[in-house]
C-alpha positions in Angstrom: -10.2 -12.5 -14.4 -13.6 -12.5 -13.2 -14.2 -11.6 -9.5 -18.0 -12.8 -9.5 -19.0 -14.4 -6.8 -22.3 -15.9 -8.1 -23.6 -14.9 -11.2 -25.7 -11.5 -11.5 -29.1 -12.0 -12.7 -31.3 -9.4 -14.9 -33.9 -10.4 -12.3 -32.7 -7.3 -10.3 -30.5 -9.7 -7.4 -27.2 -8.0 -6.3 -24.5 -10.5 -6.2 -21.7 -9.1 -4.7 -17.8 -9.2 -6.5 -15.4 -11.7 -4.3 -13.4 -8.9 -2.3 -9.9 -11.4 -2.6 -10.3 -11.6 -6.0 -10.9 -7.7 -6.8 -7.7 -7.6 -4.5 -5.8 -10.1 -7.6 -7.4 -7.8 -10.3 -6.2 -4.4 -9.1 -2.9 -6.4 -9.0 -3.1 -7.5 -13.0 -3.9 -3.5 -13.4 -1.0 -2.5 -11.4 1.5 -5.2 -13.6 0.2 -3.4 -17.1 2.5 -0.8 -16.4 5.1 -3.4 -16.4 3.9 -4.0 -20.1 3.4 -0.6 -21.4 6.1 0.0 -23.7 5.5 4.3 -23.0 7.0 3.8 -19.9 10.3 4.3 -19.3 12.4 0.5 -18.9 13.6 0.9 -15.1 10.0 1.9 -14.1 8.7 -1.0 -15.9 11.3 -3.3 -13.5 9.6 -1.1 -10.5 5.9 -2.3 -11.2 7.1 -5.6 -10.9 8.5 -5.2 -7.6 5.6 -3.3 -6.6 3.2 -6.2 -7.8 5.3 -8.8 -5.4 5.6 -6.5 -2.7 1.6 -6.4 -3.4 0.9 -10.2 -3.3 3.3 -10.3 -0.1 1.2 -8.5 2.0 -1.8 -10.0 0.1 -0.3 -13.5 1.9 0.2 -11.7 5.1 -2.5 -10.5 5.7 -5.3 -12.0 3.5 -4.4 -15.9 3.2 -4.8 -17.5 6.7 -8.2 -17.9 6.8 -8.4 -19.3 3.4 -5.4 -22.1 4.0 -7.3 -22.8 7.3 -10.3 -23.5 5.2 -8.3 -25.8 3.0 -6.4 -27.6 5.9 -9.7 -28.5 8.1 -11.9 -28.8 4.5 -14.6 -27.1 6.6 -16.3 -23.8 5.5 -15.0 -20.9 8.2 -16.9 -17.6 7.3 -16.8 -16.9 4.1 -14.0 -19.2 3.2 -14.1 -22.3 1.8 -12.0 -25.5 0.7 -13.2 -24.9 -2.7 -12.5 -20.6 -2.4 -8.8 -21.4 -1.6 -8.4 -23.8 -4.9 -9.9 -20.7 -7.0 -7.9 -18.2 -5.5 -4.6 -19.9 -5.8 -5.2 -20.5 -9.4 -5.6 -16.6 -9.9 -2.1 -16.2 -8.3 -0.3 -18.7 -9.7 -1.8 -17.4 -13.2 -1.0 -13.6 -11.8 2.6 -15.1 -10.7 3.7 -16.9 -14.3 2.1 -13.5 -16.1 4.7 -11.5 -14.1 8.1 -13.8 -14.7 7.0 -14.3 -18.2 7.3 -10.1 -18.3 10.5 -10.7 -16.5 12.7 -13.2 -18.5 10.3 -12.8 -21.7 10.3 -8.4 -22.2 12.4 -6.8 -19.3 15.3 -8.5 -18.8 16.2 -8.8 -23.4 15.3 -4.8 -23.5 17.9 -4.2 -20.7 20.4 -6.0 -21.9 19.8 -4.3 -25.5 20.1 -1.0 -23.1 23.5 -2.7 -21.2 22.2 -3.5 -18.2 22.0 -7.0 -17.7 22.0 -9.8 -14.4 25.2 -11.8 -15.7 23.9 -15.8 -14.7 27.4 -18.5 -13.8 27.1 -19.7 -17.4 27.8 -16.6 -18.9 30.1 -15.3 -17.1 34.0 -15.2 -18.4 37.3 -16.3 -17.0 37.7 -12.6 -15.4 34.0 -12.4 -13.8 34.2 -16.1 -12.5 37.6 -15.1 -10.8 36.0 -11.6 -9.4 32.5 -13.4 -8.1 34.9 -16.3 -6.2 37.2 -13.6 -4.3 33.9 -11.7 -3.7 32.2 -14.5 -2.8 35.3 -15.7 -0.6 36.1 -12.4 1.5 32.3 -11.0 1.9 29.5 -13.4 1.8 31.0 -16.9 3.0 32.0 -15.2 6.8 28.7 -14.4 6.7 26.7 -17.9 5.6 26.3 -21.1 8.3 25.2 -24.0 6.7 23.1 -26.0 8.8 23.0 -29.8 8.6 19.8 -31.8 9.2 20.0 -34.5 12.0 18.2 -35.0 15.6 20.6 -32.4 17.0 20.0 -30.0 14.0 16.4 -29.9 13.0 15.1 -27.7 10.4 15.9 -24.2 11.1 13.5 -21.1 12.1 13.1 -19.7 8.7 12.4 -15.8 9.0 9.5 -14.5 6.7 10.3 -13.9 3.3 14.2 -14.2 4.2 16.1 -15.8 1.1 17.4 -19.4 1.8 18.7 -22.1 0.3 18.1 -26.1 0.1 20.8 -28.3 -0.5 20.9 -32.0 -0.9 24.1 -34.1 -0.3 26.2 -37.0 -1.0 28.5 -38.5 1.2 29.1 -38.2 5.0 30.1 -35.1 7.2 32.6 -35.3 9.7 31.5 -37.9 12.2 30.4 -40.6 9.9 26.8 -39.6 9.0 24.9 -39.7 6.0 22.6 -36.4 6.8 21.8 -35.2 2.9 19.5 -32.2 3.2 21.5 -29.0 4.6 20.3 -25.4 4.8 21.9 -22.1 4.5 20.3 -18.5 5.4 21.0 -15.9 3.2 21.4 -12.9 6.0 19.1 -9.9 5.4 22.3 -7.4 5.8 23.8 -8.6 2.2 22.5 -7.0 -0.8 20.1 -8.8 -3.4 22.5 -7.4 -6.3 26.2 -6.8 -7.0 27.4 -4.6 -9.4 30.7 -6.2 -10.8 33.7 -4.4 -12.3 32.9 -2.9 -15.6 34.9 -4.8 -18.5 37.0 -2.0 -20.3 36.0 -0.5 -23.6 32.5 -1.2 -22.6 29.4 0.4 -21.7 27.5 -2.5 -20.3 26.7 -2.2 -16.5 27.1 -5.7 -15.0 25.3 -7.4 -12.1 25.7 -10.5 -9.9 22.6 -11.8 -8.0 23.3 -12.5 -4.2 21.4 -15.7 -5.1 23.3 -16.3 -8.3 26.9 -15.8 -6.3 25.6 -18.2 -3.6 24.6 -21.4 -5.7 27.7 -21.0 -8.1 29.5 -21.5 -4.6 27.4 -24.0 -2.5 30.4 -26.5 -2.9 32.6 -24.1 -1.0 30.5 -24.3 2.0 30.2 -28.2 2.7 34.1 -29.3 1.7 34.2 -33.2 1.0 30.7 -33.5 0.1 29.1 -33.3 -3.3 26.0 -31.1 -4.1 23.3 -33.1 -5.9 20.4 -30.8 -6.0 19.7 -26.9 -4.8 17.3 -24.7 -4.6 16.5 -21.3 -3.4 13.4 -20.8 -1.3 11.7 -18.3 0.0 8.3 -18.7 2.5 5.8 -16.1 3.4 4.2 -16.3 6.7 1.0 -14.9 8.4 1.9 -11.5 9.7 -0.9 -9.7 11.0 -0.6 -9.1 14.2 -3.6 -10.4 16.9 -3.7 -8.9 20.1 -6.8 -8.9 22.9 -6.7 -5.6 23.8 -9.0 -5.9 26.7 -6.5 -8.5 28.3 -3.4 -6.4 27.4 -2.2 -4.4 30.0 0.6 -2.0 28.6 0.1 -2.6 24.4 3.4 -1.0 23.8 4.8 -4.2 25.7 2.4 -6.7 23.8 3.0 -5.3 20.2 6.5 -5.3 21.1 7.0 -8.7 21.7 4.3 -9.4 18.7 6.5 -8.0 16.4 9.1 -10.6 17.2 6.9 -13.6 16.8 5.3 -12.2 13.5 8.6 -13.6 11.6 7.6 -16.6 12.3 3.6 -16.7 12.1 2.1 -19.8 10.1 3.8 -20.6 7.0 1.3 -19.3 4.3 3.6 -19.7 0.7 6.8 -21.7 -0.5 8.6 -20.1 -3.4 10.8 -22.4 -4.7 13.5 -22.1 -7.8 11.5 -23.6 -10.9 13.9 -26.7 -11.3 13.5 -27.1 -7.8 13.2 -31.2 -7.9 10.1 -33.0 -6.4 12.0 -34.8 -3.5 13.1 -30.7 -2.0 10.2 -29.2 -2.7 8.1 -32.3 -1.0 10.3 -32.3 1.8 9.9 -28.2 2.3 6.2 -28.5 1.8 6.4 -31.3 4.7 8.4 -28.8 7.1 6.0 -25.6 6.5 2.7 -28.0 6.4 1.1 -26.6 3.5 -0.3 -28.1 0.3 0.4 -28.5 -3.1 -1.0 -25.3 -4.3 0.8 -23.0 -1.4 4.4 -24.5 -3.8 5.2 -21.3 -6.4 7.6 -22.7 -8.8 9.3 -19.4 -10.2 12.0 -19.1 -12.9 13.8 -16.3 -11.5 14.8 -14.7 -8.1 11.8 -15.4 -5.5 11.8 -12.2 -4.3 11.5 -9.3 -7.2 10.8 -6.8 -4.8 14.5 -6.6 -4.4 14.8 -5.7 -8.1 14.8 -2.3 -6.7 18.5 -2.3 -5.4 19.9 -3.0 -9.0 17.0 -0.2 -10.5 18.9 2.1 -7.5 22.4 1.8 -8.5 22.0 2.1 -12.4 22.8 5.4 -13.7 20.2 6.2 -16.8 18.0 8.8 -16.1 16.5 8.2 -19.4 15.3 4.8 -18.6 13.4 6.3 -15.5 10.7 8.9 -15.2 11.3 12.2 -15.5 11.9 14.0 -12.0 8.9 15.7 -10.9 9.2 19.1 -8.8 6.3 19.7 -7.2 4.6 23.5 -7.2 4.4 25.4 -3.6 1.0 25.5 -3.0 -1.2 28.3 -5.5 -3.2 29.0 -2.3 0.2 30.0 -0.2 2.3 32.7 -0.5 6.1 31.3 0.2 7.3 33.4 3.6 3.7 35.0 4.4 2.9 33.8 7.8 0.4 30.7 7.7 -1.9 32.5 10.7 -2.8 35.6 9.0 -3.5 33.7 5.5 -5.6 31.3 7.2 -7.5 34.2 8.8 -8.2 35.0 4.8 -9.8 31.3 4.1 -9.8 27.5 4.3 -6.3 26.5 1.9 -6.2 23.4 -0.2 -3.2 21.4 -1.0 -3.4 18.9 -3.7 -0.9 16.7 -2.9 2.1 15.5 -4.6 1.0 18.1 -7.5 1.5 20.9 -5.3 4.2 20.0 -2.3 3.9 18.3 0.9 6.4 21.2 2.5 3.5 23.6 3.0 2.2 21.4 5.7 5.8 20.8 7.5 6.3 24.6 7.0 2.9 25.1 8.8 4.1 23.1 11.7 7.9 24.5 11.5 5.9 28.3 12.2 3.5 26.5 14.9 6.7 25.0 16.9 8.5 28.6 16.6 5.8 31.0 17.2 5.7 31.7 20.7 2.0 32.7 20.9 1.3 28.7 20.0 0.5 27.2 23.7 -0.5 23.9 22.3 0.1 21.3 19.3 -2.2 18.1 18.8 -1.7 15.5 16.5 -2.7 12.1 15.4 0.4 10.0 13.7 -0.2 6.9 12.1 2.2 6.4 9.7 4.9 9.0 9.5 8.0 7.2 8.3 11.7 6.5 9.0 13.8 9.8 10.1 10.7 11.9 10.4 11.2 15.7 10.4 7.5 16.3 11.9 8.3 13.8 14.8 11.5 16.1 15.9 9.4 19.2 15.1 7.2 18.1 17.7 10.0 16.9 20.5 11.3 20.7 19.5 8.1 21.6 20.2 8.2 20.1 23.9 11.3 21.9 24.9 10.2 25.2 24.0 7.7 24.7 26.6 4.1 24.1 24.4 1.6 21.9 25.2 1.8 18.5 22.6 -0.4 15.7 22.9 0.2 13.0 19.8 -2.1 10.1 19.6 -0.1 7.9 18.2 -1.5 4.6 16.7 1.2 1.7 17.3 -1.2 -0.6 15.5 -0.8 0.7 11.7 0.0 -2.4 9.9 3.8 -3.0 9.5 4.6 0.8 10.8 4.1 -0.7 14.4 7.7 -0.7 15.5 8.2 2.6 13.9 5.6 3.9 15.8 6.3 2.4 19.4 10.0 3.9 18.7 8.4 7.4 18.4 6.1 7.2 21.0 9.1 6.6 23.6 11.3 9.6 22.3 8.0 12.0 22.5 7.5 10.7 25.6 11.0 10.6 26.8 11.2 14.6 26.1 7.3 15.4 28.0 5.1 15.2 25.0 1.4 13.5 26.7 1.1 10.2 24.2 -2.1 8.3 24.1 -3.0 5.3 21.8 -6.1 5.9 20.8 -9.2 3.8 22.0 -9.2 -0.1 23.0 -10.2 -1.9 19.6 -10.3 0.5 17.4 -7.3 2.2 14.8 -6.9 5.9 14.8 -6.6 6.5 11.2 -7.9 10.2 11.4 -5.4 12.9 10.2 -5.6 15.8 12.5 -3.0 18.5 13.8 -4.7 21.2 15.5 -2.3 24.4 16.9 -4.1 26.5 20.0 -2.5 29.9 19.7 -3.0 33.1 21.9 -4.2 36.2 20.1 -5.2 39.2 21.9 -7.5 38.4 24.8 -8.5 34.9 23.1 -7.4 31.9 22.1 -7.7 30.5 18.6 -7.3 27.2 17.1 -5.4 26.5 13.4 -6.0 22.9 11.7 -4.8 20.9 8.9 -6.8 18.0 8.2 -5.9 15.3 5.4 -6.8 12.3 3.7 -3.5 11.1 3.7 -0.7 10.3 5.8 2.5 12.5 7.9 5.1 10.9 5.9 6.8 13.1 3.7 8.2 10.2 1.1 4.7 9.0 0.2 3.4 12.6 0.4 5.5 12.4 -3.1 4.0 9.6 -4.3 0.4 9.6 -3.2 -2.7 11.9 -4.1 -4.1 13.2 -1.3 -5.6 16.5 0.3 -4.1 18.4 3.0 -6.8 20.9 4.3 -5.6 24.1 6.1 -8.2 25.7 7.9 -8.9 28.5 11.1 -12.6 27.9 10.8 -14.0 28.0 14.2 -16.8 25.3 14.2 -14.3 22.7 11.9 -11.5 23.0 15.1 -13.5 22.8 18.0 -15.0 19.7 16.3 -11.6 18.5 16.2 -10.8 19.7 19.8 -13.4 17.6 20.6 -12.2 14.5 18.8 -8.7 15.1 20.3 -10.5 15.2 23.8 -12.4 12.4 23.2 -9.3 10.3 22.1 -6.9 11.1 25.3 -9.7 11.1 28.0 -12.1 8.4 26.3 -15.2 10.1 27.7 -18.4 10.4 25.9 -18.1 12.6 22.2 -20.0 15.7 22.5 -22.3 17.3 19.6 -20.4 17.7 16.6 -20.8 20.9 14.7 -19.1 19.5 11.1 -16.9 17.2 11.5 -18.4 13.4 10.9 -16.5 10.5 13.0 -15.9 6.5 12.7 -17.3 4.7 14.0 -20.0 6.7 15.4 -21.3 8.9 12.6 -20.0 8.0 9.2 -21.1 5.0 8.2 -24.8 6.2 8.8 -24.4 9.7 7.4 -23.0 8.1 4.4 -26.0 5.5 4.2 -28.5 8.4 4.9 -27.1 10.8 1.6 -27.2 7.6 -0.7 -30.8 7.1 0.4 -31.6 10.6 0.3 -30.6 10.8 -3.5 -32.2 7.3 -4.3 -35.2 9.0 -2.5 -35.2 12.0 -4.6 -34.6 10.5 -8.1 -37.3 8.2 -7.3 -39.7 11.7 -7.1 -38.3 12.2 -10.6 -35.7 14.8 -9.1 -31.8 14.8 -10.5 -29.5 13.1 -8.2 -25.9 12.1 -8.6 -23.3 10.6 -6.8 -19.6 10.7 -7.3 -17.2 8.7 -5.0 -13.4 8.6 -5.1 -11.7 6.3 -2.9 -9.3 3.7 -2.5 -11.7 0.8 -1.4 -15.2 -0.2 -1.9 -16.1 -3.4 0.0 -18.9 -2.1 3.0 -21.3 -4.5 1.9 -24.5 -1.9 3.0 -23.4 0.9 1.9 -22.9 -1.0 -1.8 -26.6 -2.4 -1.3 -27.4 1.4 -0.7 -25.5 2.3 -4.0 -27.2 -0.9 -5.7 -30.2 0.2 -5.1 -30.0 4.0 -5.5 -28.8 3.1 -9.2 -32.5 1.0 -9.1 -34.3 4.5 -8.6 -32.3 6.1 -11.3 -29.3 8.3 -9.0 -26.5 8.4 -11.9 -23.4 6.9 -9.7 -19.7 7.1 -10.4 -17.1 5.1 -8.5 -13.2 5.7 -9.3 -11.8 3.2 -6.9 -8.6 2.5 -7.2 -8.1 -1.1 -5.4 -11.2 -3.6 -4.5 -14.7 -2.8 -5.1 -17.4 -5.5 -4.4 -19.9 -3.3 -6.2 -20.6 -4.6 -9.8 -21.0 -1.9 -12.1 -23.7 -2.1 -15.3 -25.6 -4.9 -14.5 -28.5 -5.3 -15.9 -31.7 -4.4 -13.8 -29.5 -4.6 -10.8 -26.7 -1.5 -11.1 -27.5 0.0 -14.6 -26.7 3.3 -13.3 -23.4 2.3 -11.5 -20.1 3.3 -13.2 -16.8 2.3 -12.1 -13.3 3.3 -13.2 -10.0 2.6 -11.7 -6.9 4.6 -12.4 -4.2 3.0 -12.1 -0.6 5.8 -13.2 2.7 6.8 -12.1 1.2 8.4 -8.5 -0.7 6.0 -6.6 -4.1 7.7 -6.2 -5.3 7.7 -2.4 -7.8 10.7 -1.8 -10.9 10.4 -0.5 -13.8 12.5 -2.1 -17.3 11.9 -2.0 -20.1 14.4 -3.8 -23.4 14.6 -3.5 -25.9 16.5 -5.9 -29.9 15.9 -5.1 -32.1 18.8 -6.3 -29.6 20.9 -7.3 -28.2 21.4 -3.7 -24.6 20.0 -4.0 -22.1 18.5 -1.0 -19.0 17.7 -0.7 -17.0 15.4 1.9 -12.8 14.9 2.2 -12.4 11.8 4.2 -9.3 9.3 5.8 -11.6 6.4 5.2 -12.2 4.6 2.7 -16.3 2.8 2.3 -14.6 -0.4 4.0 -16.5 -1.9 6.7 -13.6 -1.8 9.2 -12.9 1.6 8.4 -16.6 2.5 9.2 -16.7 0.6 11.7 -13.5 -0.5 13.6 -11.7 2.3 13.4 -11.6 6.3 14.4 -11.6 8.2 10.7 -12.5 11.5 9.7 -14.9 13.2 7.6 -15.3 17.0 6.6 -17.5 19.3 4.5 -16.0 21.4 2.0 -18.3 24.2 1.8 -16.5 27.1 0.2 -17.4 27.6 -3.3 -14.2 27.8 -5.1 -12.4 25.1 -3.0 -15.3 22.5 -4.4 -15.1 23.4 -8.0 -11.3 23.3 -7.6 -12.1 19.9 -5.8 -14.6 18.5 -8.4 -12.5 19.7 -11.5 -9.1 18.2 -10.0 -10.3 15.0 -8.4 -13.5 14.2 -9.8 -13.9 15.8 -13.4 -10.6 14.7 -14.4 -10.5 11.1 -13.5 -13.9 10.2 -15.4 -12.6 11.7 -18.4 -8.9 9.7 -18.1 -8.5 7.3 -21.0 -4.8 6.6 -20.8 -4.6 5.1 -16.9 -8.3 4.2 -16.4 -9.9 0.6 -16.2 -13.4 0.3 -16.1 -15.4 -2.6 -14.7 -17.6 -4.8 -16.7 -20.9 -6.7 -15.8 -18.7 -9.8 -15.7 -16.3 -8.3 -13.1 -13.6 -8.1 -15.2 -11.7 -4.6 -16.0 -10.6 -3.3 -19.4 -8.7 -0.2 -20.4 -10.4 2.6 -21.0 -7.9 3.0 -24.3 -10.1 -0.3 -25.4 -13.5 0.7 -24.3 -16.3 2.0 -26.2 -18.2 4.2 -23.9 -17.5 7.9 -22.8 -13.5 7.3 -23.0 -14.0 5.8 -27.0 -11.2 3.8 -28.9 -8.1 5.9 -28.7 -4.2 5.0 -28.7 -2.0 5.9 -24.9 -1.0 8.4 -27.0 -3.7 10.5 -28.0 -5.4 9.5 -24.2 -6.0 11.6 -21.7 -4.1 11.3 -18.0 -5.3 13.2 -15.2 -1.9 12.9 -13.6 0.2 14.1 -15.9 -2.4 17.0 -16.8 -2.2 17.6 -13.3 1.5 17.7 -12.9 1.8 19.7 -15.6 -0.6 22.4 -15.0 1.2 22.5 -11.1 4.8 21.4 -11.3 8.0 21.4 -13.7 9.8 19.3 -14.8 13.7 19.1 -13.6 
């Protein structure tokens, strides 16, 4: 899949990689593991999932512009007529890759395992007779058919709700000849049905809600004939649009946005593959999009919901082994987290070592009565959150808790309007951050009263307050008492709630006043320096790479000889090897069982060496459009512990790393010749899983 945009020249042009199409490639990395025979069966099913729920948001969020471009066949931005042909290619190719893995690989190995989705035709007398009563005393009370006709037009179809099509002989009950009928699948029934097991066997059997429904559709439109079905499935714009300088209260506004994003502009129609021409035209007609928006898919058109069946069989050796994550080597469990942090800055390497630390940080903040005050920034912290009642606790002891709460976080909006009431509702001060900008910083700063003097306790991270990703995401969580580091923070906090002017930072680098520059000023400083024949190198981990100047700074510090390194895990624009244009530019992607989401950016010009933990990624919004946070690590041990772990370890992974090519396109490292060689998964090399098993155990 190549992502170039126009081709790279040896003339020493930079042509920039298509940012969608970097988005589809990280996408074909992710669905490998769905290949990779060493991973266990049920994981394989997961990656699947997790490549659709991928491409839905990719629709959400990413597709408007480009169908807009189609529709008025007039170039908008970057987006053409042309663009959106190309790009629908890549997903439809993406798309028949992943149900070929499906039906082809997954679905024969599970049944040779005895699991296995039992379709109407092979089902026997018994399972027939069990799916009817089922079908009879808990789905039909729940299913209204809706017949098309002036009175009835064509239903509000929710964003990627399951639905059904249904074409019809005959005439209904006052004479009328209305053939096309649909029926909403309600969101409350389950995507899969375990049935009774058949005795003397070990085979777990399951029905599909979808499979249950179209072995039924009779039963729901007596005296007619069905003449054609399909299930259907439409995905629809769903990032939310508001003018904040208009809005007045933006609790009220993303409130009632959040109703109307079910039904934003129809972006995608997934239709059953024997879906016949007449239904799919007539669909196609109702949602107003073109031929290539139609996804023709020989299986269920949602395989994100493959995760319910994964959840309810019982095989532990078809699923990853559990992981127990190690308390922190920096923390002594029970030893009060004020006097060690008196000792030195504390580094968490998250999910390696665990995530508790930080909640039992807060758990001792919220008790202690010397803590007067507790700040925070929460932007995605998620369902039943023990940190958000930690801080209404908090509250009623009497302290001082101000949470700047972003209700804009994408999809975590209503979430996060439901948490700012209760905080608010028990006396905690809630701000949302500044007019047109996301807080994406991660910041909880504790004031507590020692003595005659008040000090201030931080933990700063690159990730996010939700303790379920914190075990499935690699991020640092930075504990510190350092004096210049919090006031900086204090500051920010300040800044935030009262929106006045930010004073003199003494460490601490902020979007979108700072960053972006101070990032562009060390890439020219080492292009600068290895341009006076000095040694400079750069080493970037992130999750992103699409700031076009800050690539063009890369670009052309690679031109004056800086040795560059990029492990980026998702897009990068930035072509790496090119001839003349980024011979020094490597880039690597790993891709493994823990989704890899720390920031880390070092610096070496001349021998003097920096090092940055950041929430933002080298995105132009984050640099620019949003509050993020940058800070130095400048104790010794803590950098080489930094370098070794996040740094050292992924450009030396062969068994999860993709590096870029010239051409745009990735290959495994495992298939690479180059620093990682030729070698089997076997014999490779995983950061990961060195990681996790020089921190945690196995259970």
């Amino acid at each position: 899949m190549s992502d170039i945009a126009s081709n790279n020249s040896p003339t020493g042009r930079l042509n920039l990689l298509d940012r969608d199409r970097s988005i589809l490639a990280f996408n074909a990395r992710v669905m490998d593991w769905a290949r990779r025979p060493d991973v266990p069966l049920l994981e394989r099913l997961r990656y699947l999932g997790i490549v659709s729920s991928n491409l839905d948001e990719f629709f959400e969020v990413r597709m408007a512009p480009q169908l807009s471009a189609h529709k008025t066949n007039e170039q908008r931005g970057d987006y053409t007529a042309q663009g959106y042909h190309a790009l629908s290619a890549e997903v439809h190719a993406l798309v028949a890759q992943q149900y070929a893995i499906y039906n082809d690989e997954l679905l024969p190995l599970l049944e040779k395992k005895g699991i296995k989705i039992v379709a109407h035709g092979e089902r026997n007398q018994r399972q027939r007779r069990w799916v009817k009563d089922f079908f009879l005393r808990e789905v039909q009370p729940l299913l209204m058919p809706v017949g098309l006709d002036p009175a009835h037009p064509f239903p509000q179809v929710a964003n990627k709700s399951l639905n059904f099509i249904v074409r019809l002989t005959g005439k209904d009950a006052f004479g009328r000849e209305n053939e096309i009928a649909i029926v909403k699948v309600p969101r409350v029934l389950p995507r899969f049905f375990r049935m009774p097991p058949i005795k003397g066997s070990k085979q777990t059997h399951f029905v599909s809600i979808s499979s249950l429904i179209r072995s039924h559709l009779a039963d729901l439109f007596p005296g007619r004939q069905v003449t054609e079905f399909s299930q259907f499935r439409v995905t629809r714009h769903s990032d939310l649009a508001l003018d904040e300088e208009e809005v007045k209260n933006l609790r009220t506004a993303l409130r009632k946005g959040l109703q109307e994003r079910h039904y934003g502009e129809a972006l995608r129609l997934e239709v059953s593959a024997g879906c016949s021409e007449y239904l799919s035209n007539f669909l196609r007609a109702q949602f107003n999009l073109p031929d290539e928006a139609l996804y023709r898919v020989p299986g269920p058109v949602n395989l994100v919901r493959l995760n319910q069946l994964i959840d309810q069989v019982d095989a532990p050796a078809l699923r990853f082994d559990r992981y127990m994550a190690g308390w922190p080597v920096q923390l002594t469990p029970g030893q009060s987290f004020f006097d060690r942090l008196q000792q030195g800055d504390v580094l968490i390497h998250q999910p390696y070592e665990s995530f508790d630390a930080v909640l039992a940080f807060l758990r001792e903040a919220v008790a202690d009565p010397d803590v007067l005050a507790i700040k925070q920034t929460i932007y995605r912290t998620g369902a039943k959150s023990e940190l958000m009642e930690l801080l209404r606790d908090a509250v009623r002891r009497g302290k001082e808790v101000t949470a700047v709460v972003e209700l804009k976080a994408r999809f975590d909006e209503e979430a996060n309007i439901s948490y700012a009431e209760r905080l608010e509702s028990v006396g905690a001060q809630v701000v949302y951050g500044v007019v047109g900008l996301k807080t994406h910083a991660k910041m909880l700063l504790v004031t507590r009263r020692e003595g005659g003097r008040l000090r201030r306790y931080a933990h700063v991270s690159t990730g996010n307050y939700n303790a379920g990703t914190a075990k499935l995401y690699t991020d640092i969580s930075y504990l510190t008492a350092d004096d210049a580091l919090t006031a900086d923070l204090d500051q920010v906090f300040l800044h935030l709630a009262s929106q006045n002017r930010l004073a003199k930072l003494n460490k601490v680098l902020i979007a979108p006043f700072q960053l972006h520059k101070a990032m562009l000023e060390r890439v020219e400083t080492a292009a600068a320096a290895a341009k006076a024949g000095q040694e400079a190198r750069i080493i970037l981990k992130m999750n992103a790479l699409t700031d076009e100047p800050l690539s063009r700074a890369l670009a052309h510090a690679s031109q004056q000889g800086v040795k560059i390194d990029l492990i980026v895990r998702g897009a990068c624009i930035l072509p790496a090897q090119v001839p003349g244009v980024t011979d020094n530019v490597r880039v690597r992607s790993v891709i493994g069982r823990l989704l890899e989401h720390s920031r880390v950016f070092y610096f070496r010009v001349n021998g003097v060496e920096e090092l940055w933990l950041s929430s933002a990624d080298w995105m132009n919004r984050n640099m620019l459009r949003r509050v993020e946070l940058a800070w130095p690590v400048t104790d010794p041990a803590l950098r080489h512990r930094l370098v070794d772990e996040c740094l050292t370890a992924y450009l030396h992974d062969s068994r999860d790393a993709w590096l870029l090519q010239p051409d745009g396109t990735y290959v495994p490292a495992t298939s690479a010749g180059g620093r990682s060689g030729r070698k089997s998964r076997a014999e490779a090399l995983s950061a990961q899983t060195s990681l996790m098993d020089r921190y945690g155990s196995k259970a």
